[in-house]
C-alpha positions in Angstrom: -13.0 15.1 -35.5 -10.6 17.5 -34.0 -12.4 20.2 -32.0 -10.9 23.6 -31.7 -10.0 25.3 -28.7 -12.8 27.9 -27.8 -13.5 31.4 -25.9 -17.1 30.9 -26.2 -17.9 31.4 -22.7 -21.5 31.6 -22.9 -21.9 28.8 -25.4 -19.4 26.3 -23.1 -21.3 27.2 -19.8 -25.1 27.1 -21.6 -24.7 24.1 -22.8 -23.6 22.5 -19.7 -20.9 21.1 -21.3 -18.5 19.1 -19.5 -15.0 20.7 -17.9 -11.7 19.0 -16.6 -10.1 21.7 -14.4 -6.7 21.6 -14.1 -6.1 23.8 -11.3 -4.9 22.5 -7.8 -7.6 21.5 -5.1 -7.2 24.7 -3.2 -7.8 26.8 -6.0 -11.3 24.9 -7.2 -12.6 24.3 -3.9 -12.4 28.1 -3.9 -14.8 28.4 -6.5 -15.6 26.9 -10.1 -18.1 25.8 -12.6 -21.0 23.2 -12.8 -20.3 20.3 -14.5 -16.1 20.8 -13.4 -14.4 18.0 -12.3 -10.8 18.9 -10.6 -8.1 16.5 -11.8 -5.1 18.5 -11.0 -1.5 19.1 -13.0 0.1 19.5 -9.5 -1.5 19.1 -6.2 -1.5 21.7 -3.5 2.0 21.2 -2.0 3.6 20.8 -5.7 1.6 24.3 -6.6 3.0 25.8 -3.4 6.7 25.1 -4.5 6.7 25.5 -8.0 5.3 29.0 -7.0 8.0 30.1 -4.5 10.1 29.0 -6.9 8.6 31.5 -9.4 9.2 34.4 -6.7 12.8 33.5 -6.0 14.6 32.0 -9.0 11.8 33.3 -12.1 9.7 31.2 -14.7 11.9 29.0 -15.9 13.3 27.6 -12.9 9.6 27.0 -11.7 9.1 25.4 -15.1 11.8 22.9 -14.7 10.9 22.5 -11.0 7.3 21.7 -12.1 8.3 18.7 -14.5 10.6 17.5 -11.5 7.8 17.0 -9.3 5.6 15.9 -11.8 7.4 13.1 -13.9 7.1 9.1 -14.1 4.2 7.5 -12.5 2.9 10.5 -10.9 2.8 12.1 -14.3 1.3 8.5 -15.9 -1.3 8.8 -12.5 -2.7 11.8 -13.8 -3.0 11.6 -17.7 -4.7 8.6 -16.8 -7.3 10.4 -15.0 -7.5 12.8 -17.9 -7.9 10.1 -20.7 -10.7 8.9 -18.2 -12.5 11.8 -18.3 -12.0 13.0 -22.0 -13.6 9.4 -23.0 -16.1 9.6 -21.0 -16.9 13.3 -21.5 -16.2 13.8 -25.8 -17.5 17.2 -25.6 -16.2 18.7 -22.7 -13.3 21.3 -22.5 -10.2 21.2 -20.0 -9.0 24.9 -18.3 -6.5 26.3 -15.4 -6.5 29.5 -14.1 -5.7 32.1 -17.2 -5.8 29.0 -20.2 -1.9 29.3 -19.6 1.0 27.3 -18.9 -0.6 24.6 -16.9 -3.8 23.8 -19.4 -1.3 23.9 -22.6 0.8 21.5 -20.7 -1.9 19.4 -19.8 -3.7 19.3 -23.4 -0.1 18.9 -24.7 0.5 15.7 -22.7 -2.9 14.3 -23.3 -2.6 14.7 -26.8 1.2 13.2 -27.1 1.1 10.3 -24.4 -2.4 9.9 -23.7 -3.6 9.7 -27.8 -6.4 12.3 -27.2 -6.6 15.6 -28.9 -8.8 17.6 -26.1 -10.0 21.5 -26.6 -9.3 24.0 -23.9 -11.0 27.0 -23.0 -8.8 30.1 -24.2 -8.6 32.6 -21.2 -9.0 29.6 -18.3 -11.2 29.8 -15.5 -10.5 34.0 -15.3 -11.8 34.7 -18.3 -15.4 32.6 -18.0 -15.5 34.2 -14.2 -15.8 37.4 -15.5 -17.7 37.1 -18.4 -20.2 35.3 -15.6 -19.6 38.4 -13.7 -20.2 41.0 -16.1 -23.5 38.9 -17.5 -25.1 38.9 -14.0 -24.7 42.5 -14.0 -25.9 43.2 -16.9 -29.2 41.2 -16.7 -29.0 42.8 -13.5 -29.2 46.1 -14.7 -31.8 46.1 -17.8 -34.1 43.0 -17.0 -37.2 43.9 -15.4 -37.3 42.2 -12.0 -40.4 41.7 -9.6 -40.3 40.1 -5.9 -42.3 38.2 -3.8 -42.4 39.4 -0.2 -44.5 38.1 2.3 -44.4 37.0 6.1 -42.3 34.1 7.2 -44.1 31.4 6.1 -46.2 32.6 3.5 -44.8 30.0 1.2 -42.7 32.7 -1.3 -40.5 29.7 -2.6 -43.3 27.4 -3.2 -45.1 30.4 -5.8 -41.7 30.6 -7.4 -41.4 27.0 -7.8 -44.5 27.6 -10.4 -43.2 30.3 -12.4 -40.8 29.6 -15.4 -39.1 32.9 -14.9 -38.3 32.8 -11.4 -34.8 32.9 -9.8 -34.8 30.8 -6.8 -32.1 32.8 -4.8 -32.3 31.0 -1.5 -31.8 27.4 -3.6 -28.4 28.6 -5.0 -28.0 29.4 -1.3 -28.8 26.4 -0.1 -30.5 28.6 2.9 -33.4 29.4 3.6 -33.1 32.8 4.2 -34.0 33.2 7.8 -32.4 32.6 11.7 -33.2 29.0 10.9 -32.4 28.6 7.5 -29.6 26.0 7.2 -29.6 23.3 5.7 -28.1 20.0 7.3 -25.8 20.5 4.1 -23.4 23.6 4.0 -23.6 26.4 1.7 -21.8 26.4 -1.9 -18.5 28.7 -1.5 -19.7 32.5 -2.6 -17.6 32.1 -6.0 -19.7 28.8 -7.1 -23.1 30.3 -5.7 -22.3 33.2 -8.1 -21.1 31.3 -10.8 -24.9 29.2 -10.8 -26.7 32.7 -10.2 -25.7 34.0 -13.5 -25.8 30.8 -15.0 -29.5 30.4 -14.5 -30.0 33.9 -15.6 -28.2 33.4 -18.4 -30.4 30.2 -19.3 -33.2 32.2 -18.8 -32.8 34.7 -20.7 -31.4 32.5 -23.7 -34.9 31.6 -23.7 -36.3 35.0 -24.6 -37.4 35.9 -20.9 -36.5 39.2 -19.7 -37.9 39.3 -16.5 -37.8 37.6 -13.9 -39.2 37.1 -10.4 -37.1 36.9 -7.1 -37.8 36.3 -3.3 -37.6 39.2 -1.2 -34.4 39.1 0.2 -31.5 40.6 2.5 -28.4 40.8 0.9 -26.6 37.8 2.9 -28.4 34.5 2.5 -26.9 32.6 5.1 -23.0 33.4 4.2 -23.6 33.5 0.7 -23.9 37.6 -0.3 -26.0 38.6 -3.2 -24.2 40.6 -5.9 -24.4 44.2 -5.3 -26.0 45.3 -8.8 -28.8 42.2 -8.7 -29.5 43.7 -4.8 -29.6 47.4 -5.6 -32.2 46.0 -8.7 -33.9 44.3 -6.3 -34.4 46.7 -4.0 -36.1 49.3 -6.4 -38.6 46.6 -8.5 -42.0 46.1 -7.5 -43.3 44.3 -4.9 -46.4 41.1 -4.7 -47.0 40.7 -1.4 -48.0 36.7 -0.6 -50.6 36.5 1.8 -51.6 33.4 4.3 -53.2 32.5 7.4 -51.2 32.0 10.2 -52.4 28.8 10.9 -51.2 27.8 7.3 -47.5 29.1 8.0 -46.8 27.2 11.2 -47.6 24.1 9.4 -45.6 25.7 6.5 -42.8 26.4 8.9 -43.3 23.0 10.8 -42.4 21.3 7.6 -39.6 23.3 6.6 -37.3 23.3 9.6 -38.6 20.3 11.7 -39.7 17.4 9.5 -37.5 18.4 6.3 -34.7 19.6 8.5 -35.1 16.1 10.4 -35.0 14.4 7.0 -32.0 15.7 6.1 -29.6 15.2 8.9 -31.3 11.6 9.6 -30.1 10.8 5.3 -26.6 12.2 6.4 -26.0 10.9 10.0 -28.4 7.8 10.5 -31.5 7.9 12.8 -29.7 8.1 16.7 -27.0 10.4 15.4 -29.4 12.3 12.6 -32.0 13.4 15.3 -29.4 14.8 18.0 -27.4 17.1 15.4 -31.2 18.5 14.1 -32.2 19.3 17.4 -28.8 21.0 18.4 -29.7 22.8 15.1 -33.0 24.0 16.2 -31.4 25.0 19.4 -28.3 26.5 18.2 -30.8 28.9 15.7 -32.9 30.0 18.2 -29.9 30.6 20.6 -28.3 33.3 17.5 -31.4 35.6 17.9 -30.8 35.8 21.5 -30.6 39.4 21.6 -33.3 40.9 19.6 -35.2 38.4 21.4 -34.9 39.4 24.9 -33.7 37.1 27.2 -37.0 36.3 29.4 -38.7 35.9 25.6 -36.4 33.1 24.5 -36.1 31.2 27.5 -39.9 30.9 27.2 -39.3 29.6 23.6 -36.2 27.4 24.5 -38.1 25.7 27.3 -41.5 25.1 24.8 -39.4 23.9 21.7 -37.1 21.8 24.3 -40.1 20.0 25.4 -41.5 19.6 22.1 -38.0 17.8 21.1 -38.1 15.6 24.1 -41.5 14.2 23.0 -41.3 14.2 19.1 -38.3 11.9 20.2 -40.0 9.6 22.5 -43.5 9.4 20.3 -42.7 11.2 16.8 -45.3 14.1 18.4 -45.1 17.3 16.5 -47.9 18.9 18.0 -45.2 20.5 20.9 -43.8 22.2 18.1 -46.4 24.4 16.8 -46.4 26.5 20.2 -42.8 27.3 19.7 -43.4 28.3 15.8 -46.9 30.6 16.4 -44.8 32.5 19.2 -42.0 33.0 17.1 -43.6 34.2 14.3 -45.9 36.3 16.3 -43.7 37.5 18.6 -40.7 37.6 16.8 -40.7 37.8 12.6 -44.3 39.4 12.2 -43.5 42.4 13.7 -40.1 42.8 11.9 -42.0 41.9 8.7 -44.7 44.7 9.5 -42.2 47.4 10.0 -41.0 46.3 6.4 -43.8 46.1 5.1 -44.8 49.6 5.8 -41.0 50.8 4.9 -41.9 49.2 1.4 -45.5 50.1 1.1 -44.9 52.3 -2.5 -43.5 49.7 -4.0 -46.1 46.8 -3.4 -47.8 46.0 -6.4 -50.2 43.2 -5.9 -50.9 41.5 -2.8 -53.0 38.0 -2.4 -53.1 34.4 -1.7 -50.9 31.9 -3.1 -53.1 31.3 -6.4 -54.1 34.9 -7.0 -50.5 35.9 -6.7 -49.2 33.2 -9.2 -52.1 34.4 -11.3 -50.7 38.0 -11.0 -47.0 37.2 -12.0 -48.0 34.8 -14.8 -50.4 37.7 -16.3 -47.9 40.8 -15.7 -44.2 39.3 -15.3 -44.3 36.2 -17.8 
């Protein structure tokens, strides 16, 4: 059965179905959609001079160019690819930037030589972007929103983890929202960690919730910025202050950035390799908060975390590590975190321990 071409944006993108994007590499690795899989009409270079050739000599000249470059086996190469896909993906859609020339071409040749009617999406990637756009704002804008706040360390992501309704910011991020919050893994571009943003609102809220709970945050997460209208919400809803000991946030924190982090570059680089690129990391962090340090603070913290390296290496010892985490967070984040606590002081709600304040948002913010 023949399936129709569709400007459903919010049923295409809720029900995670699949999408063959069209556009070149340069253009997706910009930003797109979950579930997209880039199997280009014309690659970079080809884009590039079909383009030029738009600007000099008009549309149909670059039209004519464009089946130049992409004719015989290059144009067998890449129906191939999209037959691949459309069998393995029957209810997927295929787009390009504006559901133009390039996606009519491409459904047209899939159809004709490749034997597969296939449905695009009418309006291309520009007209889902923006309905994403204009749906984060909205749910921005009349959902009621609550955030977590807390010291370092409290544990904020672990309470949302055990909410249904909560948005984990700093997991589209892939960041963990502080000095040493990078992952051994980069950030998504800002386009794609908006895209999955309103996406999981939108899931959300398809669900019936209409509120939803956040982590307290700045507005950069690493490189990735938080939309303007979510922050400006964000920073008039209620706060629930998470509460812990300090003992309990440097093993928190000892978890977090040196075993995890550990973990994660060890998966990626191998054991030898793995552990010299995680302490550089370490290293490299506490080097970027040089200034609001002080200088004779860090190179107390430097030498204590330098020596805690040099024997976690030669015994797998953590307990080196703890000293450098207490005196950061004491020295360092808790007094930051105090002076916004008190700057934020009318707006805290509720403040507790990790169970009472899960209690809280599951009894007032469900």
């Amino acid at each position: 059965m023949t399936r129709d071409n569709s400007d459903n944006y919010r049923e295409i993108l809720l029900s995670g179905a699949p999408l063959l994007d069209v556009r070149a590499p340069v253009e997706f690795n910009k930003g797109a959609f979950p579930n997209a899989v880039n199997l280009p009409l014309m690659n970079d270079s080809e884009r590039q001079k079909v383009g030029t050739c738009y600007k000099l000599r008009g549309q149909q000249a670059a039209i004519a160019l464009g089946h130049q470059l992409v004719c015989g086996d290059i144009k067998a190469e890449r129906i191939r690819g999209w037959q691949e896909f459309a069998r393995a993906h029957p209810q997927g859609y295929l787009y390009c930037f504006r559901g133009g020339l390039r996606s009519q071409l491409s459904q047209q040749w899939l159809e004709q030589e490749g034997g597969i009617a296939y449905p695009r999406i009418i309006g291309g990637y520009k007209a889902m972007r923006s309905f994403l756009l204009d749906a984060l704002d909205g749910l921005s804008n009349h959902s009621e929103l609550v955030v977590v706040g807390g010291l370092t360390g409290t544990g904020k992501t672990e309470v949302l983890a055990q909410l249904a309704n909560a948005i984990d910011l700093e997991g589209h991020a892939n960041h963990r929202g502080s000095s040493f919050g990078k992952h051994a893994t980069p950030q998504p571009a800002q386009i794609n960690f908006e895209n999955n943003l309103a996406i999981d609102f939108l899931t959300k809220s398809d669900r019936g919730m209409d509120s939803f709970v956040v982590e307290d945050e700045s507005r950069a997460i690493g490189r990735c910025a938080l939309p303007l209208a979510l922050y400006a919400a964000m920073s008039a809803a209620p706060i629930v202050w998470l509460e812990d000991s300090l003992a309990g946030r440097v093993e928190r924190i000892l978890q977090d950035y040196v075993v995890d982090l550990r973990a994660e570059f060890t998966a990626l680089h191998g054991e030898e390799q793995g552990f010299v690129a995680f302490a550089h990391r370490l290293r490299e962090s506490l080097d970027n908060i040089l200034k609001r340090l002080g200088g004779e603070r860090h190179r107390r913290l430097a030498a204590t975390m330098d020596a805690a390296l040099t024997e976690q290496r030669r015994s797998g010892a953590l307990d080196g590590h703890r000293d450098w985490i207490a005196g950061l967070l004491t020295q360092y984040y808790d007094p930051m975190y105090a002076f916004q606590r008190q700057a934020k002081a009318e707006r805290i709600a509720y403040s507790g321990n990790r169970e009472d304040v899960v209690g809280y948002l599951r009894e007032h913010c469900g």
